[in-house]
N, C-alpha and C positions, 0 to 999 in steps of 0.2 A: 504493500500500500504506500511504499516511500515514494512513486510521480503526484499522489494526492499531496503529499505533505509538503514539498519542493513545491507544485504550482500554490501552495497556499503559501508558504513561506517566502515567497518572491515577491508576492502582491503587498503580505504584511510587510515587510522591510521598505517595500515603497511606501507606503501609508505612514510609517512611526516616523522614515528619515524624510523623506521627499516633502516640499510644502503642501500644505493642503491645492492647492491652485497651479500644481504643477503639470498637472497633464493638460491646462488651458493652453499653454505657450511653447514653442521651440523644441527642444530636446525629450522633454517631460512629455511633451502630447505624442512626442513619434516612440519612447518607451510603452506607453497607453496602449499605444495601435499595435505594436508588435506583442504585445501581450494578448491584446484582445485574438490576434492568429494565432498565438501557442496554442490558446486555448480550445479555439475551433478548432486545430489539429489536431490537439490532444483526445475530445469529443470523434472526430472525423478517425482519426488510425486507429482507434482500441478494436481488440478482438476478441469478442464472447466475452462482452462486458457488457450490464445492463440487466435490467431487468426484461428490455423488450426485444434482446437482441435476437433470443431464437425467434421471436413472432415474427420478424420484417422475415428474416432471412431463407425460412419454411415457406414461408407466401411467398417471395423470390421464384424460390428454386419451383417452389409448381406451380407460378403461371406462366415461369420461363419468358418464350416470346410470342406468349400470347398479346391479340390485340390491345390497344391501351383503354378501350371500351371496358376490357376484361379486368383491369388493375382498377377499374374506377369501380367496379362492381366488389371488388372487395377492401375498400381502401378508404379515405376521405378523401378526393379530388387532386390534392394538390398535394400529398406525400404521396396517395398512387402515382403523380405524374412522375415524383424522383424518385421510386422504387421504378418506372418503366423507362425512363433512363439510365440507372444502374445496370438492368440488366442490357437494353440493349447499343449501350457503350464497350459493353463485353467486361464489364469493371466489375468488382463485386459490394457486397453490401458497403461496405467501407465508404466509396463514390458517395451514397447515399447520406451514408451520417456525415463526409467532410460537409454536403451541400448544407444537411439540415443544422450542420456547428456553427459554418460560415453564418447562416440567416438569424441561428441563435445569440453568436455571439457579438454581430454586429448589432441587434438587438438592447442587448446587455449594455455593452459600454456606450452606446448612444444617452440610454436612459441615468448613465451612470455620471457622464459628461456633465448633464444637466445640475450637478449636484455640487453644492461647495466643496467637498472631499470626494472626490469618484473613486481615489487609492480605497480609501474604508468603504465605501460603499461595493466594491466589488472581494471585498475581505469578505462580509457577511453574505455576497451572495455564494462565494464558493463553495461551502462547505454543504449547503442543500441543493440550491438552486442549481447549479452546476454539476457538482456531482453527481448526484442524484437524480434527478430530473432530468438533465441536459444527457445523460450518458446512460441513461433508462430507461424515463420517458420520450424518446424519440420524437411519435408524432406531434403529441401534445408539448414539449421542448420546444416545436419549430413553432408551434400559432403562440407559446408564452413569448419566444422572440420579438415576432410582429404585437400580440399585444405591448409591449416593451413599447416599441416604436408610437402604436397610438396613446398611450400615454407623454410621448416626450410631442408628438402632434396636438395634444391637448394644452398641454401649455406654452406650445407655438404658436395656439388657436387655427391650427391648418386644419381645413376643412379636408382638400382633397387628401392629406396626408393623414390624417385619421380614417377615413374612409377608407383608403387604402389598405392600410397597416391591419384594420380590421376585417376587410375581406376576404387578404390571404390570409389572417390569423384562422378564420373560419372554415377556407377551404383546407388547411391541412389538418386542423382538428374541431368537429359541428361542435363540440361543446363551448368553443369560444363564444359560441353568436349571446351564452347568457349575461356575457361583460357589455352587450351593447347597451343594453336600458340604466346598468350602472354608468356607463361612461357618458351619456347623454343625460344623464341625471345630474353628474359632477361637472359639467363642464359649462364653457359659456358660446357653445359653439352652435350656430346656427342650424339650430334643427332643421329646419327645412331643406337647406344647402346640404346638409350632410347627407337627407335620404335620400336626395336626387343623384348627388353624387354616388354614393355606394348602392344604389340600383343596378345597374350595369353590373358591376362584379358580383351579387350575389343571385341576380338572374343566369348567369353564364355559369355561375358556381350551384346553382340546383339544377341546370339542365344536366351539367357533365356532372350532376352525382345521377343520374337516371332517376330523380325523383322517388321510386322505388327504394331504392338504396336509401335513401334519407330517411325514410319512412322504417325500412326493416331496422335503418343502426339505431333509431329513437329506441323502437319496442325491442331491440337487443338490450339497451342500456336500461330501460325498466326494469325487464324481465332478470337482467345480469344482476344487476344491484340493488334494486329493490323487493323485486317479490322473491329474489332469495335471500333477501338481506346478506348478502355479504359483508364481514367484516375482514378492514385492514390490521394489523398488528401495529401500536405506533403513532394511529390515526389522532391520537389525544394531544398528543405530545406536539404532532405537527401542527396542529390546529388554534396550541397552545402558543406554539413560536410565530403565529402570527396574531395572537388575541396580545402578546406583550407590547411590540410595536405599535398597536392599536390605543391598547391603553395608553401609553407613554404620550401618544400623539394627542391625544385629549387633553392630557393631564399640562403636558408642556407646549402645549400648541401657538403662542404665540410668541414662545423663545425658539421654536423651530425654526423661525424666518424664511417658512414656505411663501412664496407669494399668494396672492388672493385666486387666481387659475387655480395652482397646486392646491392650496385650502381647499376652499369646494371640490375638489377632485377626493383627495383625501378625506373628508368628511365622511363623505359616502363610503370608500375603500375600507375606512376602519370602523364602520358600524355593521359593516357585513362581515368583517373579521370577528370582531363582537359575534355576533347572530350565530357563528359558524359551533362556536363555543356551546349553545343552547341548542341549535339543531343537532349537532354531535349526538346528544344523548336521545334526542326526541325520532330520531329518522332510521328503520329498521337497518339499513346497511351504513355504517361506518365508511365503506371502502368509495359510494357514491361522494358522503362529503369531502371525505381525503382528497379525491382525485377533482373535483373542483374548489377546493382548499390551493389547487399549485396556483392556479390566477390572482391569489391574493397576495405570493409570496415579496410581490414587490415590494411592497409596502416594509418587509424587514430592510432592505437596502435603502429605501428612500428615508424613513425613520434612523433605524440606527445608526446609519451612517452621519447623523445630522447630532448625535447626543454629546460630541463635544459642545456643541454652539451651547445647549443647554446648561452643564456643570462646570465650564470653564471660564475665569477670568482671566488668566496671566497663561503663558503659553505654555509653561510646566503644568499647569493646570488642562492645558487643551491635549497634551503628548500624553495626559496619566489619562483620561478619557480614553482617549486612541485607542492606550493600550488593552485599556478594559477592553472594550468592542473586537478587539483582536483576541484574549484570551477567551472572551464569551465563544468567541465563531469557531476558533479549534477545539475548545469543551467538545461543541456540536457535532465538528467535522467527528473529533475521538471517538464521542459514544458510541452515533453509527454505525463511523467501519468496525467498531470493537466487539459492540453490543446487540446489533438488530440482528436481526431474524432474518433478512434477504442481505445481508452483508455480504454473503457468499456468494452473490450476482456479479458483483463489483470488486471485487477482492480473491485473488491479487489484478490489479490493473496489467494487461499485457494489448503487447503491440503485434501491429500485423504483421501474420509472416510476410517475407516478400514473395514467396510461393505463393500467397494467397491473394496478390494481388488483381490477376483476372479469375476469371471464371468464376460460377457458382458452383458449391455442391456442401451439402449437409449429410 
């Protein structure tokens, strides 16, 4: 597990030494960007890592080079499209997750940018967000990326760039479209402009899901997660690590010096972080709120990464904060690889053979 603890200890050492505002300018922002690729490699070349890595790569090998009709019938549109790329690039799975690390990770530090410390803010995203998620969650990884984006378009107030950002986050995984009435809720962005604009993409995004298909994945995910009640292992805890940042943001909300955009965005993000706390226990499957529990995760990176501004006045004061926020996010990252129960998905991190680089076969 020591490439997990390296890319996290790279990030913190940027965060404790580097200034807060260093990846705004010169040297600092091109350190940023070349980070921001390790990491999408890192995502993009792992081998029989994840939790979902057998899924993609079984659906691969048997639909081969079948029509791309055929990948949208078992897929959500736009990860079918780079799963029918993958294969008929002659590449293998691998092709697929750099695409979908690339999308995520430029994502990430977009949103990260946005932020007075983006060193600390991508400290607390690594150890869940990244790891976990980005290197597990595959499909739903790539629409958290684009959700990423329409958030940093909500506080650019871009119409078409939220619109956007949301209807490929939708086409790669249908469970994003439940962030549209939160994000039109949080924001100050012209409702009408916005569904004129994202009309088009999400007309063209239900025709190539066959309409059908949309219909069976609803009543899949009913039937998967609620009327068997499925439960996650874990599911509290995650749920938990987003009700804190929630709380925190209430509690210190106008020493956070979000602007008034970010506010009202945030407002709403962490009262359904809230909610998620109370539905937890009230909803027969766990694993349902878990897995739309990752759309809120942002809100740990935008939050925490803000909790210097809160307990510091003098700049030993702002570097002992820092530091906290950095021992908290490795705590996180420890318990995980050490503790959970699918640790063994992800652990040990290994890279791709170079034999493995074309061809399919499982």
């Amino acid at each position: 597990m020591w490439p997990y603890y390296l890319i996290f200890l790279l990030a913190a050492c940027f965060a404790l030494a580097a200034p807060p505002d260093a990846p705004m300018r010169g040297g600092g922002r091109v350190a940023f960007v070349f980070f921001a690729i390790l990491l999408a490699l890192m995502i993009g070349f792992r081998w029989e890592v994840g939790g979902d890595w057998s899924w993609d790569t079984r659906r691969m090998v048997r639909l081969g080079d079948a029509d791309l009709t055929d990948y949208f019938s078992q897929a959500d549109p736009g990860y079918a499209f780079l799963m029918w790329l993958g294969t008929k690039s002659g590449f293998n799975i691998w092709f697929v997750h750099l695409l979908a690390g690339g999308m995520f990770a430029y994502g990430l530090s977009r949103l990260c940018l946005t932020q007075v410390h983006p060193w600390l803010s991508i400290v607390v995203a690594i150890p869940y967000l990244v790891i976990v998620v980005a290197m597990g969650y595959d499909r739903q990884a790539v629409a958290i990326g684009f959700v990423m984006l329409a958030m940093v378009a909500i506080r650019n107030r871009s119409v078409p760039g939220f619109a956007a950002s949301m209807a490929l986050a939708i086409l790669m995984h249908l469970t994003a479209f439940i962030l549209m009435p939160v994000f039109l809720l949080g924001s100050r962005l012209d409702k009408r402009w916005a569904a004129i604009v994202a009309s088009p993409f999400f007309i063209v995004g239900y025709y190539f899901s066959l309409q059908d298909s949309l219909q069976d994945k609803a009543q899949s995910a009913i039937s998967g997660y609620i009327e068997t009640g499925y439960s996650s292992s874990g599911a509290g805890v995650r749920v938990a690590m987003n009700a804190l940042p929630a709380f925190l943001y209430f509690v210190f909300r106008s020493r956070l010096k979000f602007g008034d955009d970010e506010c009202r965005f945030l407002d709403v993000l962490a009262l359904i972080a809230l909610a998620f706390v109370g539905l937890l226990y009230v909803s027969p499957s766990s694993t349902a709120v878990d897995r739309m529990g990752l759309y809120i995760i942002p809100i740990q990176l935008l939050v925490l990464g803000r909790l210097p501004l809160v307990f510091a006045r003098t700049m030993a004061d702002y570097k002992m904060v820092t530091a906290g926020v950095v021992v908290y996010s490795v705590a996180v990252m420890f318990v995980w690889l050490n503790f959970s129960v699918d640790a063994g998905d992800w652990v040990p991190y290994r890279l791709i053979d170079p034999d493995s680089l074309v061809g399919l076969s499982y």
